[in-house]
N, CA and C atoms as an extended XYZ file, in Angstrom:
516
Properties=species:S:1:pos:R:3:atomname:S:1:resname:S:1:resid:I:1 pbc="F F F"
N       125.301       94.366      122.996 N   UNK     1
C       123.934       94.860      122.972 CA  UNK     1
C       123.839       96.012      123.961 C   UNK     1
N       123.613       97.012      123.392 N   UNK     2
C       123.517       98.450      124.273 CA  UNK     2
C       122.048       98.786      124.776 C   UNK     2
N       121.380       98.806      125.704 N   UNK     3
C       120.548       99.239      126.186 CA  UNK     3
C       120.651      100.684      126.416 C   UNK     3
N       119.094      101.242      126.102 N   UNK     4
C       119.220      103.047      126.362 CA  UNK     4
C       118.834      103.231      127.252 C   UNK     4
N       119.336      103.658      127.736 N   UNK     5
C       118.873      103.893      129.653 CA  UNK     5
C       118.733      105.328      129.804 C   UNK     5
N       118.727      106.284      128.796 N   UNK     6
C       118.750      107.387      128.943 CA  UNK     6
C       117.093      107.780      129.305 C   UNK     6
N       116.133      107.577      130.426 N   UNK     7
C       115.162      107.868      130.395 CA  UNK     7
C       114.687      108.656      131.571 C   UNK     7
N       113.898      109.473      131.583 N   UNK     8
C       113.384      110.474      132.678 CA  UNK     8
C       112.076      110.293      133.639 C   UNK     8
N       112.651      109.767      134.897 N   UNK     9
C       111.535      108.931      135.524 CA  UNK     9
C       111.066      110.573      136.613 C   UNK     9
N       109.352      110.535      136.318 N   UNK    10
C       109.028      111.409      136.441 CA  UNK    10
C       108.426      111.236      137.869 C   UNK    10
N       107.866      111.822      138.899 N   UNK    11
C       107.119      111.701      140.417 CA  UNK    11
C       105.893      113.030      140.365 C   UNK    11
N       105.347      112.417      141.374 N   UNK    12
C       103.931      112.695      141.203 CA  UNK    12
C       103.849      114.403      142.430 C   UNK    12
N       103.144      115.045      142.358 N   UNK    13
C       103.188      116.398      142.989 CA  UNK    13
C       103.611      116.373      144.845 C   UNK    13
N       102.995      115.154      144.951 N   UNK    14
C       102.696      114.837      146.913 CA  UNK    14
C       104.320      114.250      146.573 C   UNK    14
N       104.909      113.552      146.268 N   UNK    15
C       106.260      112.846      146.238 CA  UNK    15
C       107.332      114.233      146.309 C   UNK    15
N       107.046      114.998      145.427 N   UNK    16
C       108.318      116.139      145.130 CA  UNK    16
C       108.014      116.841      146.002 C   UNK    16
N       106.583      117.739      146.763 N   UNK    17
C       106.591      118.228      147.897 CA  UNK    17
C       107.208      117.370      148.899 C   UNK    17
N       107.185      116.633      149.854 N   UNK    18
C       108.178      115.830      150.538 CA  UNK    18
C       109.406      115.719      150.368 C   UNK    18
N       109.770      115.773      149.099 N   UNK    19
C       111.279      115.456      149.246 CA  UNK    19
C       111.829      116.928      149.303 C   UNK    19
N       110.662      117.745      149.025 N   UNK    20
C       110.989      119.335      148.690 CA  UNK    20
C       110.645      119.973      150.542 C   UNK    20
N       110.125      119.367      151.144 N   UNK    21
C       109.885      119.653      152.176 CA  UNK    21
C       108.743      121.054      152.438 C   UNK    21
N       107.966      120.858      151.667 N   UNK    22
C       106.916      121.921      151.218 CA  UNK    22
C       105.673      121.211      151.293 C   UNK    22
N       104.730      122.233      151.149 N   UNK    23
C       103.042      121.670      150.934 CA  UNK    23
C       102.660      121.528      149.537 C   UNK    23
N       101.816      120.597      149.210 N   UNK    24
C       101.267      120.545      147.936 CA  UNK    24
C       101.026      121.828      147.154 C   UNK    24
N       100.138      122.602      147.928 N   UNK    25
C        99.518      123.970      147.623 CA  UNK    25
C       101.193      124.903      147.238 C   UNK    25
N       101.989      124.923      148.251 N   UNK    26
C       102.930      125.515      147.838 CA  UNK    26
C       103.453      125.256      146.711 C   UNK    26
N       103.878      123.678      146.462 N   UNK    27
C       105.007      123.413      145.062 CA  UNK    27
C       104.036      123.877      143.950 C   UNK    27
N       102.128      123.310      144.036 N   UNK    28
C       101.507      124.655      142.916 CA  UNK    28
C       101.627      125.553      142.606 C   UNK    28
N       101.915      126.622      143.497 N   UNK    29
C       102.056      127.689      143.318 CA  UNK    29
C       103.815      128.165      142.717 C   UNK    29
N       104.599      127.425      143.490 N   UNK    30
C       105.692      127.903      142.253 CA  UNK    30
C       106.110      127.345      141.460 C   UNK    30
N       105.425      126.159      141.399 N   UNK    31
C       105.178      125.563      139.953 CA  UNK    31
C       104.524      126.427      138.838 C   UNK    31
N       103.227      126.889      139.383 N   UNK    32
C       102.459      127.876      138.345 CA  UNK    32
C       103.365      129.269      137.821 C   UNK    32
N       103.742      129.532      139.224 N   UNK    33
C       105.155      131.347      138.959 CA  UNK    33
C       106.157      130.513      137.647 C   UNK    33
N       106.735      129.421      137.723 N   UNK    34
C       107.863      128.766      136.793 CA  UNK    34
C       107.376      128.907      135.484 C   UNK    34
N       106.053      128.351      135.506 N   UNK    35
C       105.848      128.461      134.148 CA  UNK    35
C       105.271      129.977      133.797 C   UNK    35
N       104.968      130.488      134.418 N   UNK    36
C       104.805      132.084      134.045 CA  UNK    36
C       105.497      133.149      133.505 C   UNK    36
N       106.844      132.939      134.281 N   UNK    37
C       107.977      133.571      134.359 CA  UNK    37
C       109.025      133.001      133.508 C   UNK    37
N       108.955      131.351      132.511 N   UNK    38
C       109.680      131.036      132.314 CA  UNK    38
C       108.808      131.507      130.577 C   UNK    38
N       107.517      131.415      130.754 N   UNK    39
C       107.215      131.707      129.508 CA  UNK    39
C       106.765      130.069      128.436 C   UNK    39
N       107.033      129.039      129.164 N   UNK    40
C       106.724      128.243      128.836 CA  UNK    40
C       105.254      127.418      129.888 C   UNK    40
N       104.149      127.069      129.040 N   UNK    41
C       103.049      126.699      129.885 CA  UNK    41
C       103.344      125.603      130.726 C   UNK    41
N       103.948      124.829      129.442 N   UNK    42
C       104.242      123.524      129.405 CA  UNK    42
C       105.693      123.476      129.599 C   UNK    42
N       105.853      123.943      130.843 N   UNK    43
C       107.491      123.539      131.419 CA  UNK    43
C       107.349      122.597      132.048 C   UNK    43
N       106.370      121.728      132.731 N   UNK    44
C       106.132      120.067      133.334 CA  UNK    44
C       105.711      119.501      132.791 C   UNK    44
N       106.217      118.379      132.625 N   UNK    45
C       105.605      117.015      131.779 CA  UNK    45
C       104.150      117.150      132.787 C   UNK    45
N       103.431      116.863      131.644 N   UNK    46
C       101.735      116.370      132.328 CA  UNK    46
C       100.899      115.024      132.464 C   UNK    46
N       100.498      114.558      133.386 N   UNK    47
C        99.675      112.988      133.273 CA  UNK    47
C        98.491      113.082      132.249 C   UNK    47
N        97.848      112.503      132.337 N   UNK    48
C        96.663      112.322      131.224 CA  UNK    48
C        95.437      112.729      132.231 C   UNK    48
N        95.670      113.055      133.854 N   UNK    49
C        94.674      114.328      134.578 CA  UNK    49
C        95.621      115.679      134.440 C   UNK    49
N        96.104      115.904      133.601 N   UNK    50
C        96.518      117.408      133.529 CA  UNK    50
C        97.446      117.831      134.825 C   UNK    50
N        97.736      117.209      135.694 N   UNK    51
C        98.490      117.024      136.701 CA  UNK    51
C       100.121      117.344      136.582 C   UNK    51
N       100.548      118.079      137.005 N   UNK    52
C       102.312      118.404      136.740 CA  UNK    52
C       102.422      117.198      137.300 C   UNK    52
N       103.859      116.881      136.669 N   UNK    53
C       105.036      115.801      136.539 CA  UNK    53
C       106.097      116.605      137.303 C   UNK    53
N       106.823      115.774      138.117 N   UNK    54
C       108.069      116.719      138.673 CA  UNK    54
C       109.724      115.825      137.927 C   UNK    54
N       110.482      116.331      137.280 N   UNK    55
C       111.706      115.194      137.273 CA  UNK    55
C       112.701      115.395      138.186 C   UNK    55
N       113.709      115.031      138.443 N   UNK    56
C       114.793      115.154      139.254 CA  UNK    56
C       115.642      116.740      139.087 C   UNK    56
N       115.323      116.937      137.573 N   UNK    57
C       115.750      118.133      137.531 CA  UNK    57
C       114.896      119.485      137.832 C   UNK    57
N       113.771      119.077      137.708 N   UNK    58
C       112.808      120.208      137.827 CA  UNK    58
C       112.658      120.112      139.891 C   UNK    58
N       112.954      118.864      140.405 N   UNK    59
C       112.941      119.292      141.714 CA  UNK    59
C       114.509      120.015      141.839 C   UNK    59
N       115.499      119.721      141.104 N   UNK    60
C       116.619      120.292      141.845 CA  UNK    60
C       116.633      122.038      141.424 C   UNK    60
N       115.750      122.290      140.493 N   UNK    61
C       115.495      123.863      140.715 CA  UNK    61
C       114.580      124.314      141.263 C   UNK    61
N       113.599      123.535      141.895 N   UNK    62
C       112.433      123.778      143.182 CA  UNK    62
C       113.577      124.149      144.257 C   UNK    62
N       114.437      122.912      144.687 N   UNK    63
C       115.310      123.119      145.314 CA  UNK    63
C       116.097      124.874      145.349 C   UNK    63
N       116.343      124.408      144.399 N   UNK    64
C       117.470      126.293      144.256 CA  UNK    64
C       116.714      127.397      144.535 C   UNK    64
N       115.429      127.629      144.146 N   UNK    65
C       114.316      128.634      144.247 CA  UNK    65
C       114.185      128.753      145.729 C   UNK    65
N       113.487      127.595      146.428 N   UNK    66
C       113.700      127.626      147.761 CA  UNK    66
C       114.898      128.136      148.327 C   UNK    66
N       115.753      127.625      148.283 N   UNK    67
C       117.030      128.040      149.081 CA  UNK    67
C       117.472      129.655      148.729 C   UNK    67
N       117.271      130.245      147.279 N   UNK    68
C       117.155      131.537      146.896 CA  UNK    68
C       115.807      132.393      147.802 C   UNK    68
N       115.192      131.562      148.119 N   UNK    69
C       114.063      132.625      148.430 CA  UNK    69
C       113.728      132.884      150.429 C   UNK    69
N       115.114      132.333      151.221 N   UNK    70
C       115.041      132.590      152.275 CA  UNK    70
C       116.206      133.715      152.358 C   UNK    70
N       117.026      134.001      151.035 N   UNK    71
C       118.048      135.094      151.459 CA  UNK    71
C       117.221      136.433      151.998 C   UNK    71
N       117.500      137.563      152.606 N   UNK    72
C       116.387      138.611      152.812 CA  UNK    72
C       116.293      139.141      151.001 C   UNK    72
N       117.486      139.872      150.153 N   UNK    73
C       117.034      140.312      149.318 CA  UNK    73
C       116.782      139.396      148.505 C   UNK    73
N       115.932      138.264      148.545 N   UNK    74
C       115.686      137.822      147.576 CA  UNK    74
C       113.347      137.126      146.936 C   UNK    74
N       113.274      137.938      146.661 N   UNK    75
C       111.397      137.455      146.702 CA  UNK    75
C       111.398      136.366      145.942 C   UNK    75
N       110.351      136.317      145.942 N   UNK    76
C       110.185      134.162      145.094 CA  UNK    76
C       110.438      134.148      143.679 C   UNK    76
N       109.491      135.601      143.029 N   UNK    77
C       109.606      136.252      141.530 CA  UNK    77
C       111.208      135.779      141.328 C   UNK    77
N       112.397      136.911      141.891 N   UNK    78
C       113.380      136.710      141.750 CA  UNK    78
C       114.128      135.471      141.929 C   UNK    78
N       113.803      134.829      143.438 N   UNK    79
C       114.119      133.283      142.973 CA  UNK    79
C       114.095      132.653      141.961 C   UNK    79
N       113.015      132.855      141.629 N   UNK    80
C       112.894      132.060      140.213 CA  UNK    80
C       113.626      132.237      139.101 C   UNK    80
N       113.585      133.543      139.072 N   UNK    81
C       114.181      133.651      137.655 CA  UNK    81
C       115.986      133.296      137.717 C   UNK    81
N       116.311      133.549      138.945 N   UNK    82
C       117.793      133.251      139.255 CA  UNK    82
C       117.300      132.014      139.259 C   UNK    82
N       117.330      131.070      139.610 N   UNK    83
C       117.344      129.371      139.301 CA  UNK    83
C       117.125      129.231      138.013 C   UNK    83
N       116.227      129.987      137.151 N   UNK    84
C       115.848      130.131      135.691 CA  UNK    84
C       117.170      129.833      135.069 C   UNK    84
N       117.666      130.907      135.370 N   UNK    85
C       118.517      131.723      134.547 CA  UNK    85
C       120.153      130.831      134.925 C   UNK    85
N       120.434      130.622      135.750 N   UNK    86
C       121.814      129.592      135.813 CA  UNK    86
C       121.503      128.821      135.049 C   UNK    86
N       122.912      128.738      134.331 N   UNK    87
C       123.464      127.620      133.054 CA  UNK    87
C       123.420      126.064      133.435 C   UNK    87
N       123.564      125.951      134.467 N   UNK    88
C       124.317      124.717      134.488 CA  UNK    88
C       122.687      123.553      135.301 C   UNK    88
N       121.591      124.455      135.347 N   UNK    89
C       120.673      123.779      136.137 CA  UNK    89
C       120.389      123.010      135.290 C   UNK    89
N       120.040      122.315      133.770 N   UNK    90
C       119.686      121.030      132.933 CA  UNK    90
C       120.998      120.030      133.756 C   UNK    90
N       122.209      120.316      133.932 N   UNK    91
C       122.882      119.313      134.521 CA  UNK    91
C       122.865      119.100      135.683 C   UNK    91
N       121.956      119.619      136.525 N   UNK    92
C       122.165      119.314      138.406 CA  UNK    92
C       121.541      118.194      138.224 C   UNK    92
N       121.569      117.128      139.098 N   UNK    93
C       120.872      115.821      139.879 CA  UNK    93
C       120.192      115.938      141.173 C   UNK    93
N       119.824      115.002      141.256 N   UNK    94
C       118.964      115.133      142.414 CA  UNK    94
C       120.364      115.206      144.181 C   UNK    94
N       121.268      114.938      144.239 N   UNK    95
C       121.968      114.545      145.362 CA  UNK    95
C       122.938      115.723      145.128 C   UNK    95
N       122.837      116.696      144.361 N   UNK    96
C       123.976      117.854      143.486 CA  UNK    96
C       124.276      118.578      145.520 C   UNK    96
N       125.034      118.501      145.604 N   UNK    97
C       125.968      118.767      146.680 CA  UNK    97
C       125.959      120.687      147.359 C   UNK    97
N       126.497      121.285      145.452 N   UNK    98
C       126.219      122.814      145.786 CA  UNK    98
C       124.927      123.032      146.448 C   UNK    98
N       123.663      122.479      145.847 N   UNK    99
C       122.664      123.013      146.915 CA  UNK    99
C       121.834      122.947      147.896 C   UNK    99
N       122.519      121.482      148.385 N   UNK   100
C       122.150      121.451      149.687 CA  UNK   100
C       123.542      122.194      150.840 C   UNK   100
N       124.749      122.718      150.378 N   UNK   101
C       125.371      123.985      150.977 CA  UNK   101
C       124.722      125.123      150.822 C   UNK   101
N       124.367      125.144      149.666 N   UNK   102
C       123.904      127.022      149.718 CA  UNK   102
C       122.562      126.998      150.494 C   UNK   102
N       121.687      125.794      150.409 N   UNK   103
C       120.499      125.504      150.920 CA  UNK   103
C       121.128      125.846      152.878 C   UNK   103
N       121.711      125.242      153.389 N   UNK   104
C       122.856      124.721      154.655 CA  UNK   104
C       122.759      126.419      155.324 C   UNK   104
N       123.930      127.233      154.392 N   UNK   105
C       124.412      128.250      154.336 CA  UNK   105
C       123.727      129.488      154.453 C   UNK   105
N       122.485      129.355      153.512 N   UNK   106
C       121.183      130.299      153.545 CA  UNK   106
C       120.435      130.102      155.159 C   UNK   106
N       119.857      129.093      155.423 N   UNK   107
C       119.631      128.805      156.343 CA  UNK   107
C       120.203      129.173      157.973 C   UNK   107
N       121.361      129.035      157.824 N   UNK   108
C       122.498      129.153      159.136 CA  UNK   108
C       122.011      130.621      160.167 C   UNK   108
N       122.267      131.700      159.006 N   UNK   109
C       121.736      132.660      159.985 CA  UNK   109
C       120.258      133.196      160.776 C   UNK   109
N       119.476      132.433      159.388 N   UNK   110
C       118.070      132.364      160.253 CA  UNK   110
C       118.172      131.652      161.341 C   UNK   110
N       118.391      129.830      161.083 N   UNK   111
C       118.816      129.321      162.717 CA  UNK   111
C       119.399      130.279      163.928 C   UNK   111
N       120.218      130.537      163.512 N   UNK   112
C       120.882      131.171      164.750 CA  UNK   112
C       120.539      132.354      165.569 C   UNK   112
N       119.575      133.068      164.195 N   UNK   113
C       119.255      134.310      164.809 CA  UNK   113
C       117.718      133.431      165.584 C   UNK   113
N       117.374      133.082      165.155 N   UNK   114
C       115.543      132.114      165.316 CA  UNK   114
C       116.325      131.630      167.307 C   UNK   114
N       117.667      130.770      167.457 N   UNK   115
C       118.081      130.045      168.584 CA  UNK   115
C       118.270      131.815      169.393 C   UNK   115
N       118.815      132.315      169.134 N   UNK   116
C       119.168      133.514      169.755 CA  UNK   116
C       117.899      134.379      170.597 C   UNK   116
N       116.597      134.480      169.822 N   UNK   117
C       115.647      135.151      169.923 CA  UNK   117
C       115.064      133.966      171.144 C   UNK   117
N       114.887      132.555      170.685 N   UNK   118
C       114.343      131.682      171.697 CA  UNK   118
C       115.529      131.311      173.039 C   UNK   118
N       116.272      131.869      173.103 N   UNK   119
C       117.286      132.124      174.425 CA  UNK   119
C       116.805      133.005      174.835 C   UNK   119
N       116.557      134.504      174.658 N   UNK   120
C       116.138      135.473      174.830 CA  UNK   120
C       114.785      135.674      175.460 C   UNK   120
N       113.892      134.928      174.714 N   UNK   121
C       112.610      134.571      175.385 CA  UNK   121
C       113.015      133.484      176.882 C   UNK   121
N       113.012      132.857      176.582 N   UNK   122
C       113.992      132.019      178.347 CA  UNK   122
C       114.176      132.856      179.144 C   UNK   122
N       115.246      133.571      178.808 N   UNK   123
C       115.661      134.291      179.650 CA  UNK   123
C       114.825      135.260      180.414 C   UNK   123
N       114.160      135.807      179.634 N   UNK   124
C       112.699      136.549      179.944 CA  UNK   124
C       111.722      135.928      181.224 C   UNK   124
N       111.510      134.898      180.175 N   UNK   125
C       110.878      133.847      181.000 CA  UNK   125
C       110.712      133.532      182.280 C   UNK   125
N       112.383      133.268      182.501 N   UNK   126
C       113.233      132.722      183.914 CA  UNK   126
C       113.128      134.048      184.528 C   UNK   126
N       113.597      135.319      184.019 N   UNK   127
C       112.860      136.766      184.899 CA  UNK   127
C       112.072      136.970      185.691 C   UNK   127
N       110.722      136.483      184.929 N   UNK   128
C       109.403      136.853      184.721 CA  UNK   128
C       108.919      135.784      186.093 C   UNK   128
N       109.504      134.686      186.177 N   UNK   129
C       109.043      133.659      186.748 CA  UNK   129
C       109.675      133.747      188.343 C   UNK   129
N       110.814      134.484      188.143 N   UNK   130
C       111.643      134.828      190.122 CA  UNK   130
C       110.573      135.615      189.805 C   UNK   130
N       109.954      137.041      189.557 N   UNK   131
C       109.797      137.799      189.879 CA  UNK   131
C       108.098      137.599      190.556 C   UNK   131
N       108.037      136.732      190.041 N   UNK   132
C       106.313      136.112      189.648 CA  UNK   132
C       106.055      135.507      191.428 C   UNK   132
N       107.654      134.957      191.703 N   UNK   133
C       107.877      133.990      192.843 CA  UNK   133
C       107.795      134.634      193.868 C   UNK   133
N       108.884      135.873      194.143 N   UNK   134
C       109.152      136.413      194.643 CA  UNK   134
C       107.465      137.555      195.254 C   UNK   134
N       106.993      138.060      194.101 N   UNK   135
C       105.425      138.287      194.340 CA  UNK   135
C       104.540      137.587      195.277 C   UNK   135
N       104.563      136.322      194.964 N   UNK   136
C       103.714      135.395      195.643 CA  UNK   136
C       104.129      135.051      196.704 C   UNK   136
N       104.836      134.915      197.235 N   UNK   137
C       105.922      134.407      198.408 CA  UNK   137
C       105.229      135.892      199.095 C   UNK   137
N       105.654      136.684      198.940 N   UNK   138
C       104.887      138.418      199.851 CA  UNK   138
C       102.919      138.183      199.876 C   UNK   138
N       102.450      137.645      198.999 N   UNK   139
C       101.326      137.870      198.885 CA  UNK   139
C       100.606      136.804      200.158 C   UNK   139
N       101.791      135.777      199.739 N   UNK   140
C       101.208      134.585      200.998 CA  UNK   140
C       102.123      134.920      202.630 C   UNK   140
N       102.696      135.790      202.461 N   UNK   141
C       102.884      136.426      203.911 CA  UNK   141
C       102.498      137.357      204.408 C   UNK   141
N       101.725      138.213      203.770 N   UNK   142
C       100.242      139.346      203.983 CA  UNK   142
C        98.743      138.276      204.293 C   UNK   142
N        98.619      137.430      203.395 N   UNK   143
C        97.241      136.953      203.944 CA  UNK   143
C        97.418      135.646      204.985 C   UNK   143
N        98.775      135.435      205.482 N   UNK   144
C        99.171      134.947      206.665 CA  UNK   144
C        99.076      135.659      207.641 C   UNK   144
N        99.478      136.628      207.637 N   UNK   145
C        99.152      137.788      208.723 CA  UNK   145
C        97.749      138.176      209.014 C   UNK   145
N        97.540      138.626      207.814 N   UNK   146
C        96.173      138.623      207.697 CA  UNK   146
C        95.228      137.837      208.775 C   UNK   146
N        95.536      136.470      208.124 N   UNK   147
C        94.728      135.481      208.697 CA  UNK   147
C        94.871      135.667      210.728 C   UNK   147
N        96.207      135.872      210.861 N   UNK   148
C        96.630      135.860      211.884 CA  UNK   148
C        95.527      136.365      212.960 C   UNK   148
N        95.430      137.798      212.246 N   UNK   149
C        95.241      139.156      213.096 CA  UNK   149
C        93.495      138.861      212.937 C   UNK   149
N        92.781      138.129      212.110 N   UNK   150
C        91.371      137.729      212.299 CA  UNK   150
C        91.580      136.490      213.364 C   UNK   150
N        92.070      135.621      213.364 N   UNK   151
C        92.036      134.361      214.609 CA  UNK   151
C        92.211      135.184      216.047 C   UNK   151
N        93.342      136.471      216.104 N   UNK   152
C        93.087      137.304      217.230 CA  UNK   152
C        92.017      137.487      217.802 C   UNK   152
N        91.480      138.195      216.687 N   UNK   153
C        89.622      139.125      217.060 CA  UNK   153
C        88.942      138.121      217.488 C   UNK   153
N        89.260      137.151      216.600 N   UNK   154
C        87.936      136.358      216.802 CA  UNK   154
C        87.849      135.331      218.315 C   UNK   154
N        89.294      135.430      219.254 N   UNK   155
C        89.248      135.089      220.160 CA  UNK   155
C        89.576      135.577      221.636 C   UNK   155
N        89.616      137.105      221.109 N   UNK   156
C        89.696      137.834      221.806 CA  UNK   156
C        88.028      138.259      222.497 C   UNK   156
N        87.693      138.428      223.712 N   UNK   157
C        86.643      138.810      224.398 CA  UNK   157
C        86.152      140.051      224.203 C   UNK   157
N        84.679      139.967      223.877 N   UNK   158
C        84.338      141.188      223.050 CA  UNK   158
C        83.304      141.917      224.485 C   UNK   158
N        83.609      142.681      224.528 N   UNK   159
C        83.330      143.787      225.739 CA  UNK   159
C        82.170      144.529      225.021 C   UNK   159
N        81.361      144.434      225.460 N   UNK   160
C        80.551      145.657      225.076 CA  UNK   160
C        79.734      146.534      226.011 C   UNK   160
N        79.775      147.752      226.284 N   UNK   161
C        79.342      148.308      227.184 CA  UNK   161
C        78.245      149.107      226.625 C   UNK   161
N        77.268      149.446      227.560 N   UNK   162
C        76.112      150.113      226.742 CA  UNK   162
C        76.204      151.777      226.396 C   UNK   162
N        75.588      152.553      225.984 N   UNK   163
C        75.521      153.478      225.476 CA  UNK   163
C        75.736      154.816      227.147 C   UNK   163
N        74.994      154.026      227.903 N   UNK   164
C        75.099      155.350      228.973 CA  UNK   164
C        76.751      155.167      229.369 C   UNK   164
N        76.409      153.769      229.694 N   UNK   165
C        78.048      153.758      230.089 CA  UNK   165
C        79.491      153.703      229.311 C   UNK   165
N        79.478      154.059      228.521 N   UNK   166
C        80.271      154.412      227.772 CA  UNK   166
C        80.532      156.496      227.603 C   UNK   166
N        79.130      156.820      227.601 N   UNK   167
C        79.086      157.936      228.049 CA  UNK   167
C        79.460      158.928      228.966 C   UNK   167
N        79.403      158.929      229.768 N   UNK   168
C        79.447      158.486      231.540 CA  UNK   168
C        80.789      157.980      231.917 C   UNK   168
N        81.451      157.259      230.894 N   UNK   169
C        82.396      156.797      231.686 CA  UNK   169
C        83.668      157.748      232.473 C   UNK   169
N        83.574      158.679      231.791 N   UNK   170
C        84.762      159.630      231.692 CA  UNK   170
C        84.613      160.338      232.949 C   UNK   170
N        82.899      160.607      233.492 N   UNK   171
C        82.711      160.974      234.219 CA  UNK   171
C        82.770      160.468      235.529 C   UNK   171
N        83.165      159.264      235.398 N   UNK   172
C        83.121      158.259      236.727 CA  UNK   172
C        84.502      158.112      237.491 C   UNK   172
């Protein structure tokens, strides 16, 4: 007795964003470009609220689009149609290996350049922060002095002589 197991278990829009690592609003939107560009309205299975259906295969070319669309020459338009357009995407699965490398691979130099730029800022940072130190450290040994040279005055004996005699004095 053969059972058909050949069946296509479909997930709901919030499920395939998550596993897609995207926002709802986003997988709409290149959900909507797919079917635009593919020329078919009805390239997602639909619920009975008119709601796209995602299958395993339609996320593993969400997948490819994404990973196409962080190369620099590559815009989302063109993503698409390159994920479109490869032969072999009706046979990818959900765990398909090539694209979580090219996904890996695409990625790598943004990381590195993204870690590079936030070293850079540090470094800045750590600059910015002797120099900041070094400022303040002078600023609090001026109004130390400062302070100094008022505790003087202020206990120093204040002489005051009047107007003739001060006048006069030179003459005396």
């Amino acid at each position: 007795m053969n059972k058909n197991t050949d069946f296509i278990e479909y997930i709901s829009p919030n499920v395939a964003a998550k596993k897609l690592g995207i926002a709802v609003t986003t997988l709409r939107k290149y959900s909507s470009l797919i079917e635009k560009l593919s020329g078919n309205k009805s390239y997602f299975e639909r619920d009975s609220n008119n709601s796209r259906l995602y299958s395993h295969i339609d996320v593993s070319v969400l997948k490819r689009v994404i990973a196409l669309k962080v190369r620099p020459d590559f815009s989302l338009e063109k993503s698409i149609k390159q994920a479109l357009s490869e032969n072999d995407v009706a046979s990818v699965s959900d765990p398909d290996i090539r694209f979580e490398s090219d996904t890996n691979n695409d990625l790598q130099p943004i990381q590195d350049d993204k870690l590079k730029q936030y070293e850079a800022l540090i470094n800045q940072l750590v600059e910015s922060n002797l120099k900041l130190s070094g400022q303040l450290e002078k600023a609090i040994e001026k109004i130390e002095n400062h302070d100094k040279k008022l505790l003087e005055l202020e206990q120093a004996p204040i002489e005051k002589a009047g107007i003739f005699s001060r006048i006069f004095k030179n003459l005396i």
